[in-house]
C-alpha positions as CSV (number, residue, x, y, z in Angstrom):
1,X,-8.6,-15.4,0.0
2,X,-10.8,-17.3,-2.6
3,X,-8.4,-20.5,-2.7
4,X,-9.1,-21.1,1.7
5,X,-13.0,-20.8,0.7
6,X,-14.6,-24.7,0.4
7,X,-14.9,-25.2,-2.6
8,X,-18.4,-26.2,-4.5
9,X,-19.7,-29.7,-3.7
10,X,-19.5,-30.6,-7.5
11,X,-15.7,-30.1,-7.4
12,X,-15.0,-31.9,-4.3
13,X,-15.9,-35.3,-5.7
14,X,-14.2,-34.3,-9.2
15,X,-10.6,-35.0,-7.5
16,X,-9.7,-31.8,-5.6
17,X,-7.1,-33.3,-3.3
18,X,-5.0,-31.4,-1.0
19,X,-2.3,-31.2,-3.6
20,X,-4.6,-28.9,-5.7
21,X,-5.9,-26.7,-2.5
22,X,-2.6,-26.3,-1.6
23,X,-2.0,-25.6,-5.3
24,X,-4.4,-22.8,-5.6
25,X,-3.5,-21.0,-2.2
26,X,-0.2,-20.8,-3.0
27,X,-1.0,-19.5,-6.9
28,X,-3.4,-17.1,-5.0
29,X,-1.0,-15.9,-2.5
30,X,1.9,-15.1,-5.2
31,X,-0.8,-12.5,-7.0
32,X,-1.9,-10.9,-3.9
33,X,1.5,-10.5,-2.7
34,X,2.7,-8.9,-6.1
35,X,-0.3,-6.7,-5.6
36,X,0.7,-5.3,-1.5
37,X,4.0,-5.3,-2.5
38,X,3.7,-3.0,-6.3
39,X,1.7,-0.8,-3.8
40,X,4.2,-0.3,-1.0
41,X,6.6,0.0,-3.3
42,X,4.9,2.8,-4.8
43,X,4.0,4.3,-1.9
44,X,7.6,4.3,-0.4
45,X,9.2,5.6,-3.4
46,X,6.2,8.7,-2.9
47,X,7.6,9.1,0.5
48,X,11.4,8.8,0.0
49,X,11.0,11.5,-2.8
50,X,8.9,14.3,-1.3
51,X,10.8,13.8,2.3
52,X,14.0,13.9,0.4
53,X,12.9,17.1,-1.3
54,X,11.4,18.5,1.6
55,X,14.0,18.1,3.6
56,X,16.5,20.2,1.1
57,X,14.0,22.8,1.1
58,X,13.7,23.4,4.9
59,X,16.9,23.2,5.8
60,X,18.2,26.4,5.0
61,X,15.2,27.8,6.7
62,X,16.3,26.0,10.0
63,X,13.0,24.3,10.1
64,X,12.8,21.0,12.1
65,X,13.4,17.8,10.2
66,X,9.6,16.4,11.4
67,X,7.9,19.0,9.7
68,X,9.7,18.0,6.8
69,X,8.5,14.1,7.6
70,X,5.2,14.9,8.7
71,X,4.9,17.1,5.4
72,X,5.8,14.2,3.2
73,X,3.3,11.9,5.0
74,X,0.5,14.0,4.1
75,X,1.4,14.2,0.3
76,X,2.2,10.7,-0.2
77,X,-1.2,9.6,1.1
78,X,-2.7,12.5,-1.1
79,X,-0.8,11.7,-3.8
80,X,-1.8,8.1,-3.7
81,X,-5.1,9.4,-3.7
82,X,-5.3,12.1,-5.8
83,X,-6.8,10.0,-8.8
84,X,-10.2,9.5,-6.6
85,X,-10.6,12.6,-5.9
86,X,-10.0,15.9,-3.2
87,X,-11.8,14.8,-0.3
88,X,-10.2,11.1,-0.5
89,X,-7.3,12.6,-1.6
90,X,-7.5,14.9,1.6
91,X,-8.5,12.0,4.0
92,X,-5.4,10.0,2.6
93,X,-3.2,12.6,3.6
94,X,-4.1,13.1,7.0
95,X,-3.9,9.2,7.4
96,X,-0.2,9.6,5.8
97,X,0.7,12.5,7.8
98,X,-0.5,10.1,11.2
99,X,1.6,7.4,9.8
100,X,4.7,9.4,9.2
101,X,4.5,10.6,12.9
């Protein structure tokens, strides 16, 4: 959100028009974008995988499908998380597991 900031009083008066805040919002709102959406991404294709899998396992078990969903919550937030460690790991997948229910 750097480009909505005003910007310095030295580069006001050296010709920063609309056309070049308008300019820098839009530069700064393709890279945040590409950043949210690499991370949904990521985390959909986390959740898609270990519901699918889940899901095959339970079944002949007779087990109801929103374990299976509620399941894959928790270890696509821990999953996400795994890199920082158990406990944020652990508070990820109790966030997930809240999400997917």
């Amino acid at each position: 959100m750097q480009a909505l900031q005003a910007p310095p009083p030295q580069l006001e008066s050296a010709g920063n028009t609309a056309r070049l805040r308008l300019n820098r919002l839009l530069n700064s709102s393709g890279k945040n974008g590409r950043l949210y959406g690499n991370t949904l991404g990521v985390v959909g294709l986390y959740f898609a995988a270990s519901e699918s899998t889940l899901f095959n396992y339970a079944e002949p078990y007779h087990l109801p499908d929103a374990l299976s969903t509620l399941t894959a919550g928790f270890l696509t937030g821990a999953l996400y998380r795994l890199p920082r460690g158990p406990r944020p790991a652990a508070v990820a997948g109790a966030v997930g597991m809240s999400a997917a229910g």
